[in-house]
VOPAGU-2260 file (C-alpha; in pm, 1 decimal, decimal comma):
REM VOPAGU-2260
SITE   aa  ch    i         X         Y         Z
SITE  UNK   A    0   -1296,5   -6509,6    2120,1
SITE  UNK   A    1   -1039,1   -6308,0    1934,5
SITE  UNK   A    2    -756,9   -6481,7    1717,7
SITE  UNK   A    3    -382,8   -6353,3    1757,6
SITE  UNK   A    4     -75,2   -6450,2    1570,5
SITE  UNK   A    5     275,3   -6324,3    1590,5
SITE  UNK   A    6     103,3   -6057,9    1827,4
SITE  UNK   A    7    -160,8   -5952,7    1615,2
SITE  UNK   A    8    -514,2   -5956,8    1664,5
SITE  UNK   A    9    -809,8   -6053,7    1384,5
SITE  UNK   A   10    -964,9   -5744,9    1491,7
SITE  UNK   A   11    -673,7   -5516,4    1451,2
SITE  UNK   A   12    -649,3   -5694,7    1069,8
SITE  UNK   A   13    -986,6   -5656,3    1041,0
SITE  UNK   A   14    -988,5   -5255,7    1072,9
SITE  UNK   A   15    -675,2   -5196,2     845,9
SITE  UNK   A   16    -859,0   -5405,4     579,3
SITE  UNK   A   17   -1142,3   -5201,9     585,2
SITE  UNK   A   18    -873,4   -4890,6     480,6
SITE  UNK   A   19    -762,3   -5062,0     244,8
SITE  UNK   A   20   -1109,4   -5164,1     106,7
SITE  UNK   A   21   -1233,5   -4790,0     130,1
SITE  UNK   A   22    -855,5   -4667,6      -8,0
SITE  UNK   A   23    -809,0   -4874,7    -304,4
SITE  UNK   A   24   -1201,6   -4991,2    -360,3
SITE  UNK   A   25   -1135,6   -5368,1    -331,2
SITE  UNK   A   26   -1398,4   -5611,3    -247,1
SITE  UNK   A   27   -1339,3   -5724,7     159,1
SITE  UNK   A   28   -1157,4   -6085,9     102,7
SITE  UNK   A   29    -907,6   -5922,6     -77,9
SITE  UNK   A   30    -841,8   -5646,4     171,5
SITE  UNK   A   31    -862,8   -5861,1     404,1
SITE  UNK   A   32    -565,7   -6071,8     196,1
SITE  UNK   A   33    -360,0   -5746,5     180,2
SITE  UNK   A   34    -405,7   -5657,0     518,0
SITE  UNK   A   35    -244,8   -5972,8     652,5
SITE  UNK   A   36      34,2   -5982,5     376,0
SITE  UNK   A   37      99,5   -5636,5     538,4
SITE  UNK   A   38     176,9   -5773,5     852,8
SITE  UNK   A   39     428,3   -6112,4     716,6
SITE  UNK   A   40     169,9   -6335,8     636,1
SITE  UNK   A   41      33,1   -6509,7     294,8
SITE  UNK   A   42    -317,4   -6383,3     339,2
SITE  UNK   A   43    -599,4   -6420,2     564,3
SITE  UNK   A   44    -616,5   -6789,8     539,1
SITE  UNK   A   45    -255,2   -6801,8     666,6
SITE  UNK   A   46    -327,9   -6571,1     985,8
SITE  UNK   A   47    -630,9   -6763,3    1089,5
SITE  UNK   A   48    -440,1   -7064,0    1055,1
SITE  UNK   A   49    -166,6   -6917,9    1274,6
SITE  UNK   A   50    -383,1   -6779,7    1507,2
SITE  UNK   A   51    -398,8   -6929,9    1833,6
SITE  UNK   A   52    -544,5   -6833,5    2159,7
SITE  UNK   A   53    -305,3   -7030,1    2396,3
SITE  UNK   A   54      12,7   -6890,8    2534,8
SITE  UNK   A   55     203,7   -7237,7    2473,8
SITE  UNK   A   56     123,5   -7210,4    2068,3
SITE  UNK   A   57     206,6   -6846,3    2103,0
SITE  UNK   A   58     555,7   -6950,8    2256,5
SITE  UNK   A   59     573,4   -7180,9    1952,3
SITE  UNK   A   60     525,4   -6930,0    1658,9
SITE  UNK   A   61     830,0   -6743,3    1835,7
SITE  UNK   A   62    1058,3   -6981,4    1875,2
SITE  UNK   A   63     995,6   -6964,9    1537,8
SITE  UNK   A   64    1123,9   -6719,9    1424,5
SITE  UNK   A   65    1427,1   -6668,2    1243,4
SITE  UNK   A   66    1708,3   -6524,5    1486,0
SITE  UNK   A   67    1784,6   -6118,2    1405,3
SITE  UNK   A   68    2144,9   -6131,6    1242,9
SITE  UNK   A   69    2415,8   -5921,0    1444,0
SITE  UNK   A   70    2442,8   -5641,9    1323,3
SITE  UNK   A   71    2083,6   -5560,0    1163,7
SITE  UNK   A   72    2239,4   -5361,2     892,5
SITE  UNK   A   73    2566,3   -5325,5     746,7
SITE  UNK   A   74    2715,5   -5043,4     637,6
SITE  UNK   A   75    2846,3   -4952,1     231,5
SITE  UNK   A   76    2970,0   -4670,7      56,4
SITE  UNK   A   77    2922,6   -4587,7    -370,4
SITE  UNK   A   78    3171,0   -4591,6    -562,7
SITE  UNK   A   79    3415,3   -4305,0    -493,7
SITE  UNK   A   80    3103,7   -4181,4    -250,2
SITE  UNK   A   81    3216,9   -4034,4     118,9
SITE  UNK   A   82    2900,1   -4091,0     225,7
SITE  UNK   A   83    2783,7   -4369,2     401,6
SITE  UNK   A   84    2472,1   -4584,9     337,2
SITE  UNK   A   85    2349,1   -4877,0     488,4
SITE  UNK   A   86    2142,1   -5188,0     419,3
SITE  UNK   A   87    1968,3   -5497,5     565,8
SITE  UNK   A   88    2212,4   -5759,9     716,2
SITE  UNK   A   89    2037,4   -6017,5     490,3
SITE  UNK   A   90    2019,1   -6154,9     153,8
SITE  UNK   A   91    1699,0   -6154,5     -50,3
SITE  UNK   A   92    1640,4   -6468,9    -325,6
SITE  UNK   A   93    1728,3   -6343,6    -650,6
SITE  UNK   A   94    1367,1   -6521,4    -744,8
SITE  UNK   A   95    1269,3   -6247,5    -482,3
SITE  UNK   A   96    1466,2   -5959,0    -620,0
SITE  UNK   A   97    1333,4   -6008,4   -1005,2
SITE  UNK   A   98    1000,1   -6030,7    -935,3
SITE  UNK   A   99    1020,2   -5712,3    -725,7
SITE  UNK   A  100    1221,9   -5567,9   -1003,7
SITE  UNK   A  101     987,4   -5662,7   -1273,2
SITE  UNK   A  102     702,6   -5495,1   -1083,5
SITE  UNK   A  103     876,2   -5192,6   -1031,5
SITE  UNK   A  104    1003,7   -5162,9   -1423,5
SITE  UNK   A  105     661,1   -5188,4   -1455,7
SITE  UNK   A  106     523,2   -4935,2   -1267,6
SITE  UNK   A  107     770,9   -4696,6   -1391,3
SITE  UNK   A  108     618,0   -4702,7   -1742,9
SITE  UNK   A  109     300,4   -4648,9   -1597,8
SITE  UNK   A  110     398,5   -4388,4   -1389,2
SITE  UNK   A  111     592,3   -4118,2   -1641,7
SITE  UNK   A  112     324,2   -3830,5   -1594,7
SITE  UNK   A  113     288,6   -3859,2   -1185,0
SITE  UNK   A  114     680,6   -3797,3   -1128,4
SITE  UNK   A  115     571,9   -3788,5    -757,4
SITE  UNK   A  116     537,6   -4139,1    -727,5
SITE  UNK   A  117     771,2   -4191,6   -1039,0
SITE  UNK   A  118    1031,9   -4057,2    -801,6
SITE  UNK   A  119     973,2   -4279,2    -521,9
SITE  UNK   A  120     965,7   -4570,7    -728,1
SITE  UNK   A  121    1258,1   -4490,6    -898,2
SITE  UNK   A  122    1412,1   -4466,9    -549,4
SITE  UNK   A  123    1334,3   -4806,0    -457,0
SITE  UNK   A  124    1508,0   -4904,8    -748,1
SITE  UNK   A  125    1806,9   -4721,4    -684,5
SITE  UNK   A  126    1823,6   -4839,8    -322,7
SITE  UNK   A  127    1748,7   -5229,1    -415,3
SITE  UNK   A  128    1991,4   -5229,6    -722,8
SITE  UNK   A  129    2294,0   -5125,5    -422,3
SITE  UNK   A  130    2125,9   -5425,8    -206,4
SITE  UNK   A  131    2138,0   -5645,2    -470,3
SITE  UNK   A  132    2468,1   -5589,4    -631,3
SITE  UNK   A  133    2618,0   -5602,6    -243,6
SITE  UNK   A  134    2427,3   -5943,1    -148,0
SITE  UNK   A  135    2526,4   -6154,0    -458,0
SITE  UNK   A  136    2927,4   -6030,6    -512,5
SITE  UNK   A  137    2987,1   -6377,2    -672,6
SITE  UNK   A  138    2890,1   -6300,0   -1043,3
SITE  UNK   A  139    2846,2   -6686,9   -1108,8
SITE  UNK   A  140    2556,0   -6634,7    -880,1
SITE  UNK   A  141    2483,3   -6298,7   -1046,8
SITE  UNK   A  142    2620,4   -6234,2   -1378,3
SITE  UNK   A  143    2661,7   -5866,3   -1488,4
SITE  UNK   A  144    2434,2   -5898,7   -1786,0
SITE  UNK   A  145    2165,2   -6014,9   -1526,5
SITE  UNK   A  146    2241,7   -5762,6   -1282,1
SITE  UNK   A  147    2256,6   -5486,0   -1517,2
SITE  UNK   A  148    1897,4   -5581,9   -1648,1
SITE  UNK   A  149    1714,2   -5649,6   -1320,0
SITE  UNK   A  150    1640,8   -5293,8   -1157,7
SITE  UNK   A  151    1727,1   -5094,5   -1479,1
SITE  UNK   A  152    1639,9   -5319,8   -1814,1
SITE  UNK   A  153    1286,8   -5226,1   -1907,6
SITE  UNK   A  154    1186,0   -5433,4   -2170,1
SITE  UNK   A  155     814,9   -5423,4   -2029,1
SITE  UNK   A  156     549,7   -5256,3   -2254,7
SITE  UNK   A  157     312,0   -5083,8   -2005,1
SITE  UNK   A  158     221,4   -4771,4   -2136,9
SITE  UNK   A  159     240,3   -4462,4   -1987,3
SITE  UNK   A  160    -101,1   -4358,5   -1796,6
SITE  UNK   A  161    -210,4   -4003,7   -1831,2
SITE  UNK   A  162    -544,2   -3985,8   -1692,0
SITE  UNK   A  163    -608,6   -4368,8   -1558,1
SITE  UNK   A  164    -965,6   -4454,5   -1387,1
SITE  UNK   A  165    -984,4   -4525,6   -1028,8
SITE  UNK   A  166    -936,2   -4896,1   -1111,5
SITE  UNK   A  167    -637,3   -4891,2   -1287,6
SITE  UNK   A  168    -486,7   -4667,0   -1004,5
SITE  UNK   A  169    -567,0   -4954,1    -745,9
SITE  UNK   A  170    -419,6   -5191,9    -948,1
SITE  UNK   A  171    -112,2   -4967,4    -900,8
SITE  UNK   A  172    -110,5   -4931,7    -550,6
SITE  UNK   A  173    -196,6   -5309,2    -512,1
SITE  UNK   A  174     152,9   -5373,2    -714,1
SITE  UNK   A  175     327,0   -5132,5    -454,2
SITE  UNK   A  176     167,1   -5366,5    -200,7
SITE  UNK   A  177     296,8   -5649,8    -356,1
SITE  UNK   A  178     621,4   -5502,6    -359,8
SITE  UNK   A  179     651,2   -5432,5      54,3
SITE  UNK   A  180     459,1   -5777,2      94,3
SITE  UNK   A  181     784,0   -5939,3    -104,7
SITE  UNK   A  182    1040,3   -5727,4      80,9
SITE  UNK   A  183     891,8   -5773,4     398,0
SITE  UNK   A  184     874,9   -6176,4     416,5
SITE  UNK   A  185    1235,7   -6160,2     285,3
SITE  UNK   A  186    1401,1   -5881,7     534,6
SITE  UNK   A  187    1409,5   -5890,3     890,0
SITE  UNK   A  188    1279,0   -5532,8    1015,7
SITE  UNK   A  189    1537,4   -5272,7    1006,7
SITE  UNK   A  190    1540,9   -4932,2     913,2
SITE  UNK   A  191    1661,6   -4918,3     588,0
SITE  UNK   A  192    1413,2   -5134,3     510,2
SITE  UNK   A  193    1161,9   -4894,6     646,7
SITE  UNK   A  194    1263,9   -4630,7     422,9
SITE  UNK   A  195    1228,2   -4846,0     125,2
SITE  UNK   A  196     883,3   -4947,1     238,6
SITE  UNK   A  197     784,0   -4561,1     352,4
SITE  UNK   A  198     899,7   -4498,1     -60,8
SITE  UNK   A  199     638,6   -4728,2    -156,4
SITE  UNK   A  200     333,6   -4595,9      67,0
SITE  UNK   A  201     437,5   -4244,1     -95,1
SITE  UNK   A  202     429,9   -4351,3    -439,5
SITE  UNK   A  203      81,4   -4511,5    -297,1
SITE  UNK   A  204     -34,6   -4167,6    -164,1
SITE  UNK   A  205      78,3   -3997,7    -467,7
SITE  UNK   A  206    -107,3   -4189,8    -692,2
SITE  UNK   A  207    -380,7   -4073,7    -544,9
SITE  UNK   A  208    -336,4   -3736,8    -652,7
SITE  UNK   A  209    -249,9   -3799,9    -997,2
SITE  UNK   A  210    -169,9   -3472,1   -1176,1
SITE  UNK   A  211    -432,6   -3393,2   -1480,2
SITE  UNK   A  212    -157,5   -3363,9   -1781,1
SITE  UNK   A  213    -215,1   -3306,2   -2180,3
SITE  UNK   A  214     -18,5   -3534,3   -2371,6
SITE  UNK   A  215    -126,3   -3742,7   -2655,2
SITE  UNK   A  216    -224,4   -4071,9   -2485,2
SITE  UNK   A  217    -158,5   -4240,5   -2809,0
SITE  UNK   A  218     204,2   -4266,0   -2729,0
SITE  UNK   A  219     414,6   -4401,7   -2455,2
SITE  UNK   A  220     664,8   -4098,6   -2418,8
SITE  UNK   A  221     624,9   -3748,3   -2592,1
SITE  UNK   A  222     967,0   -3509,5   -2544,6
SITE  UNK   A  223    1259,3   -3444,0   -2689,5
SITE  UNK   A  224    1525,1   -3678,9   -2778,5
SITE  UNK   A  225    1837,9   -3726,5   -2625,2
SITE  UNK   A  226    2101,1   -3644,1   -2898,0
SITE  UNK   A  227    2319,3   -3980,9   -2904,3
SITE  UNK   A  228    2677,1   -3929,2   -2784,5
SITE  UNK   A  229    2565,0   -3748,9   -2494,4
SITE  UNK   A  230    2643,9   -3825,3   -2138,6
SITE  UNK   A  231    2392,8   -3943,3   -1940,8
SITE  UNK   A  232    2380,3   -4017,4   -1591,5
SITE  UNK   A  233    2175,1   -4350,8   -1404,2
SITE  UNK   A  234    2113,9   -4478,9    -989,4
SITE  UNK   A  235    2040,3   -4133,2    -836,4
SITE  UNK   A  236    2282,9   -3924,8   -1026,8
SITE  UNK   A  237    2588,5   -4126,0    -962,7
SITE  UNK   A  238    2686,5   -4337,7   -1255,7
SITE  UNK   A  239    2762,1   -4213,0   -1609,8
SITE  UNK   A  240    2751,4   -4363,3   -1995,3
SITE  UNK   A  241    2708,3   -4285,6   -2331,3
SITE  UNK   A  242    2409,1   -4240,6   -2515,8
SITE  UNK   A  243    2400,1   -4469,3   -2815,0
SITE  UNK   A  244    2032,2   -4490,8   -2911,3
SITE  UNK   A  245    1693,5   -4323,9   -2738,9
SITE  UNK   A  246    1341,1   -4398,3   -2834,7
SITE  UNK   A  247    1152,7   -4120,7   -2739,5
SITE  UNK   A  248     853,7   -4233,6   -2817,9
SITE  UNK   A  249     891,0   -4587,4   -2579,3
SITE  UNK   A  250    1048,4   -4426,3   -2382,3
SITE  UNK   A  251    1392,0   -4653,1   -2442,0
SITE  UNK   A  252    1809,5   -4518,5   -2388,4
SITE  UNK   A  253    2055,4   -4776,1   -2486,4
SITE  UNK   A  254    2342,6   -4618,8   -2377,7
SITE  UNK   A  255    2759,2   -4823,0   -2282,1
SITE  UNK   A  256    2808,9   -4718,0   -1927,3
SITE  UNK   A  257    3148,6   -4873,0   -1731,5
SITE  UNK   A  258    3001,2   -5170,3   -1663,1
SITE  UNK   A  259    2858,0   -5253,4   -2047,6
SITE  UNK   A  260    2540,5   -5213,4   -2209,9
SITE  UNK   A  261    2248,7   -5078,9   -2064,5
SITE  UNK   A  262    1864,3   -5032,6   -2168,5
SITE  UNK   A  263    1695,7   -4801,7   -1935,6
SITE  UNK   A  264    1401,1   -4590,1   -1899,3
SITE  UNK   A  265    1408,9   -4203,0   -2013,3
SITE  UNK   A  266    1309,2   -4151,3   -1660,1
SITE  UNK   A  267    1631,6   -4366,4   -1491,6
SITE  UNK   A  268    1885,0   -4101,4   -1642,8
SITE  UNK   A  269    1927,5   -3705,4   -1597,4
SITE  UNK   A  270    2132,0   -3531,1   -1888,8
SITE  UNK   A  271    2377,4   -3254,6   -1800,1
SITE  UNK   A  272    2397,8   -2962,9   -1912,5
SITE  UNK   A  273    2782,7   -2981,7   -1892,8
SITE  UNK   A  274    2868,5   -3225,5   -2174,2
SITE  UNK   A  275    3281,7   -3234,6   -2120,8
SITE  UNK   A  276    3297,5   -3549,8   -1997,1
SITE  UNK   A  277    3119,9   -3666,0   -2312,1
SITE  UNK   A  278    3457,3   -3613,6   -2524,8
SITE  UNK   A  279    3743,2   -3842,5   -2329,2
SITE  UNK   A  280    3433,4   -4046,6   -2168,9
SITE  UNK   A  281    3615,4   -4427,1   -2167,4
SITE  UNK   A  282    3373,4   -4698,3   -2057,2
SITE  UNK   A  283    3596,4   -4925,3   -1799,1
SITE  UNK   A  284    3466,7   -5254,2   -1942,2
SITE  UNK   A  285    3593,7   -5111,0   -2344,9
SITE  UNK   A  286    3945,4   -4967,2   -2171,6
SITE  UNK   A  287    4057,5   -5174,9   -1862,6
SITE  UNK   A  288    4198,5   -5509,6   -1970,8
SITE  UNK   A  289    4003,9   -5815,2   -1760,1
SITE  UNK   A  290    4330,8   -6024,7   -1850,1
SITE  UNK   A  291    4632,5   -6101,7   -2006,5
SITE  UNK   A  292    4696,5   -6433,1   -2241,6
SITE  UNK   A  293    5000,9   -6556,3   -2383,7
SITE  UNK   A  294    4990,5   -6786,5   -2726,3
SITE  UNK   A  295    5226,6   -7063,2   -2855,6
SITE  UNK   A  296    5384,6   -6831,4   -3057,2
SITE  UNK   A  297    5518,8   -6600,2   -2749,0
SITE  UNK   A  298    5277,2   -6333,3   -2852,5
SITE  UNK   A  299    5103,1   -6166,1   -2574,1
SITE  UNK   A  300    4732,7   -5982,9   -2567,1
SITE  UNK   A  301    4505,9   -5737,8   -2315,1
SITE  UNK   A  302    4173,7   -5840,2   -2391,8
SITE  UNK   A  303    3858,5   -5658,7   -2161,7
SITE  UNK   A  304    3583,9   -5855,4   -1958,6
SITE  UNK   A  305    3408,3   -5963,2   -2317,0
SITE  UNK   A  306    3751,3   -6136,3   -2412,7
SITE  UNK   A  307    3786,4   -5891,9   -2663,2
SITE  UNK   A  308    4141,1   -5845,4   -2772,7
SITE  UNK   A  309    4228,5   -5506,2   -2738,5
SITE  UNK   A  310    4686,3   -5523,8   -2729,7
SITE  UNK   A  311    4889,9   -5741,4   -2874,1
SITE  UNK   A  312    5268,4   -5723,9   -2757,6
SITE  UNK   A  313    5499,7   -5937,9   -3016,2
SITE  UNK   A  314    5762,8   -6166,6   -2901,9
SITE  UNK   A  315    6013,4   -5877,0   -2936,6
SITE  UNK   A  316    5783,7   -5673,1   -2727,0
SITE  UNK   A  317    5640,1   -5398,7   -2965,7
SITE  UNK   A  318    5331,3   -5300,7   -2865,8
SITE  UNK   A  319    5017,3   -5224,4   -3084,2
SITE  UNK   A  320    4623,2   -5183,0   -3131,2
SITE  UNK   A  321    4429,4   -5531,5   -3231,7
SITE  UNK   A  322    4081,8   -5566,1   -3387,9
SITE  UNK   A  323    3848,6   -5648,8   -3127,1
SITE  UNK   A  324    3669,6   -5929,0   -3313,9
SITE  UNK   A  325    4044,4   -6134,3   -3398,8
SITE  UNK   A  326    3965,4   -6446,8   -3204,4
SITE  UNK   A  327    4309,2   -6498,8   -2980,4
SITE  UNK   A  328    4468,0   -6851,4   -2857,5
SITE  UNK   A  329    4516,0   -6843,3   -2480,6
SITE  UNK   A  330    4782,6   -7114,7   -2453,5
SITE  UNK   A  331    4817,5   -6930,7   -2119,6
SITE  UNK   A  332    4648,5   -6675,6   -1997,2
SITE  UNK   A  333    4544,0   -6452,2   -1596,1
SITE  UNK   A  334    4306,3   -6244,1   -1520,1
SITE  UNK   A  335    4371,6   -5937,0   -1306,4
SITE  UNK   A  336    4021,5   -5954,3   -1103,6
SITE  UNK   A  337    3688,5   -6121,5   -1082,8
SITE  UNK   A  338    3322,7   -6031,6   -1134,4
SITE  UNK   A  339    3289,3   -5949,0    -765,0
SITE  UNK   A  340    3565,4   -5683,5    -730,4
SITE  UNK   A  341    3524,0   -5535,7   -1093,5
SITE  UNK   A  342    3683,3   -5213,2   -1098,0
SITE  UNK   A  343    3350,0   -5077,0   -1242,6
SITE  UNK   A  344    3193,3   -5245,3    -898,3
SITE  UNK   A  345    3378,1   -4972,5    -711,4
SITE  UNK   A  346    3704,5   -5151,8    -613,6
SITE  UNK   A  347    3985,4   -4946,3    -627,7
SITE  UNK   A  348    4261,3   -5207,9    -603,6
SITE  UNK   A  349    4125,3   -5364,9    -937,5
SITE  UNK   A  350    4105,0   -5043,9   -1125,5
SITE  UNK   A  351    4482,0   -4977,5   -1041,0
SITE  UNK   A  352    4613,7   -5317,0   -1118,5
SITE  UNK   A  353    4429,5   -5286,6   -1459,1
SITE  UNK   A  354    4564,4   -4931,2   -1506,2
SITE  UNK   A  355    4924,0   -5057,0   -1411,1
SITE  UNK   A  356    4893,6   -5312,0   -1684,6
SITE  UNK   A  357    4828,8   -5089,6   -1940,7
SITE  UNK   A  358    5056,3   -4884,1   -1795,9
SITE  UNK   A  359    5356,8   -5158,8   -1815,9
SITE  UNK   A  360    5288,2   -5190,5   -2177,9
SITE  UNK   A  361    5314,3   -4808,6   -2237,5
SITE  UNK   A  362    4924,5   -4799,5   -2382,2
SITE  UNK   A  363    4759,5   -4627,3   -2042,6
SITE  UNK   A  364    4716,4   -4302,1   -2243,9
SITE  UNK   A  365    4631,0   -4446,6   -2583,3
SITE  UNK   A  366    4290,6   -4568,2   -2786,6
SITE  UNK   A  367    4275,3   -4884,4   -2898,5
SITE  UNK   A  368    4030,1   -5030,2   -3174,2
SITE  UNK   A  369    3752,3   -5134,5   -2945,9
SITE  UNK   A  370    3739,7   -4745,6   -2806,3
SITE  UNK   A  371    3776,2   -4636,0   -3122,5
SITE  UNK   A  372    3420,2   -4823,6   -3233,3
SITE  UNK   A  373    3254,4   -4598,5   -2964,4
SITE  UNK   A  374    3241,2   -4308,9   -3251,0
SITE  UNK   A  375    3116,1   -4543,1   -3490,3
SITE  UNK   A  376    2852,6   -4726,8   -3261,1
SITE  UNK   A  377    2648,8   -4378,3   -3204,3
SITE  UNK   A  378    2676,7   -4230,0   -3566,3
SITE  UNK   A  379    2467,5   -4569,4   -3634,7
SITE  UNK   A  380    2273,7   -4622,7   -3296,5
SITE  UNK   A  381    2424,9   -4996,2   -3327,3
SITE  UNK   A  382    2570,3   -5111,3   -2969,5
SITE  UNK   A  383    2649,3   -5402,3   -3055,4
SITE  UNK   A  384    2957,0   -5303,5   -3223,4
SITE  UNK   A  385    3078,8   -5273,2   -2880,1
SITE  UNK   A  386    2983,7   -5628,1   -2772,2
SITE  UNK   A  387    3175,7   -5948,4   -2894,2
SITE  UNK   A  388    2972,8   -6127,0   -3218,9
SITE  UNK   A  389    3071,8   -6518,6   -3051,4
């Protein structure tokens, strides 16, 4: 007698495991794991202890089910973008989200010299990083320093594989499984999630067909380095910063984009050939005052998201530049916006009433100290001049 859960049948399971055992050479219990994971559940063990032959349990399992959300998906546009995007109507655990995100920093190492399935990995990063940064807009829940790290840090060491044996490519693809196992138990079925999963069974496919390449397999990266003070541009294209610091040979760009510090791969950024913006380049989080505090004295300071002084207004109001490391006594003090509508989070209302502070204090068009260290940080590849030292 044939099992069936959630309306599928052993048999049907069955068959797509022996793909997968044929695909990615895996003995038939683990297949037969994948297989089910494919389909929402743990493994095999979990379907056959689902499985029921009795319309009544059937009923059961579906009542279930957690209720489809109204809408599905919701709709979201990048920052100064016209075009519209969309995503699940869901949140995904940020437990969820790292562990995706560490797999997929991973296999972007691995994957330098097949930019096939580079690129639709990298995709799937791009896409989750929006999901991510729209699901958790409270940045006690999701600091920037986290966020900024999850999809894009890549502190893992895999090295890059140039010519890798069967096995090592199906412990690949089983990682890209792993990936649409997570995402699946997490999202309800939609089709943005279907794209992100259809990335994944490309990067599968293209792995495959890995390209024969000659590089010296004795390092991670071989190419030429970024000059620092460049422009460089992360997420599909869309966001730039400045190079501080690039390892060719790991494969590592530290670069200060608008929304701070950033380690990335050398494949997460494109360089343009059009290096203009590179000159007047001013990183939001260095520029745009986060707040304003007032001391006992009557003396008045702009300091940025880091609490970085970066004005000081007198108690007869003149106006001038401040070392970013003086440490400032807020007697009183606002801020203009929170972590959630960060103007570097594309909110335009917070970008304007940080401008229009500036701009009250007759600075909008002037340097201070702190942008003034920008010079300073790539001549010596040191970024954490830019970053507060308490």
């Amino acid at each position: 007698m044939n099992r069936t859960a959630n309306g599928h049948s052993a048999e049907y399971i069955k068959r797509q495991a022996n793909k997968i055992k044929k695909q990615l050479g895996v003995p038939m219990h683990e297949a037969l794991d994948i297989a089910s994971m494919n389909l929402g559940f743990s493994n095999w063990e979990n379907f056959i202890n689902s499985s029921t032959t009795t319309g009544d349990a059937v009923q059961k399992v579906r009542a279930a089910a957690i209720p489809l959300p109204t809408p599905l998906v919701l709709k979201f546009f990048t920052f100064l973008g016209k075009s519209a995007y969309y995503r699940p109507n869901a949140r995904m655990s940020l437990k969820a989200h790292q562990e995706v995100a560490d797999i997929l920093n991973m296999l972007r190492n691995a994957l330098e010299y097949n930019k096939r399935a580079l690129n639709a990995v990298t995709a799937t990063c791009n896409e989750l990083d929006e999901w991510v940064q729209k699901e958790y807009t409270d940045r006690s829940e999701l600091p920037d320093n986290v966020h900024s790290e999850m999809y894009y840090g890549n502190d893992d060491d895999t090295p890059a594989e140039t010519s890798p044996t069967p096995e090592r490519i199906a412990e690949l693809q089983k990682l890209c499984l792993k990936v649409k196992h997570v995402l699946k138990g997490s999202y309800h079925d939609c089709k943005p999630l279907q794209a992100v999963l259809l990335k994944m069974d490309q990067a599968i496919k293209w792995m495959d067909n890995w390209p024969a390449v000659k590089k010296d397999p004795t390092r991670f990266r071989v190419g030429k380095e970024i000059p620092s003070g460049s422009i460089v541009f992360y997420k599909s294209k869309t966001r730039p910063a400045i190079l501080i610091s690039h390892d060719k040979y790991m494969g590592r760009v530290v670069c200060y984009s608008h929304e701070g510090v950033l380690t990335l791969s050398r494949s997460s950024v494109t360089v343009p050939t059009n290096q203009s913006l590179a000159k007047d380049f001013k990183p939001m989080r260095l520029w745009l005052p986060y707040g304003k505090a007032t001391t006992a004295g009557g003396e008045e300071f702009l300091f940025n998201r880091d609490y970085m002084p970066i004005w000081k207004k007198s108690a007869n109001g003149t106006v001038s530049s401040v070392s970013p490391s003086l440490q400032i006594d807020k007697t009183k003090s606002e801020v203009f916006f929170n972590d959630g509508n960060a103007p570097w989070h594309r909110h335009k209302d917070s970008h304007e009433k940080c401008f229009n502070a500036l701009k009250e204090w007759g600075v909008e068009n002037k340097n201070s100290e702190l942008l003034n260290l920008i010079p300073d940080a790539i001549a010596t590849g040191n970024v954490s001049l830019l970053k507060p030292d308490y």
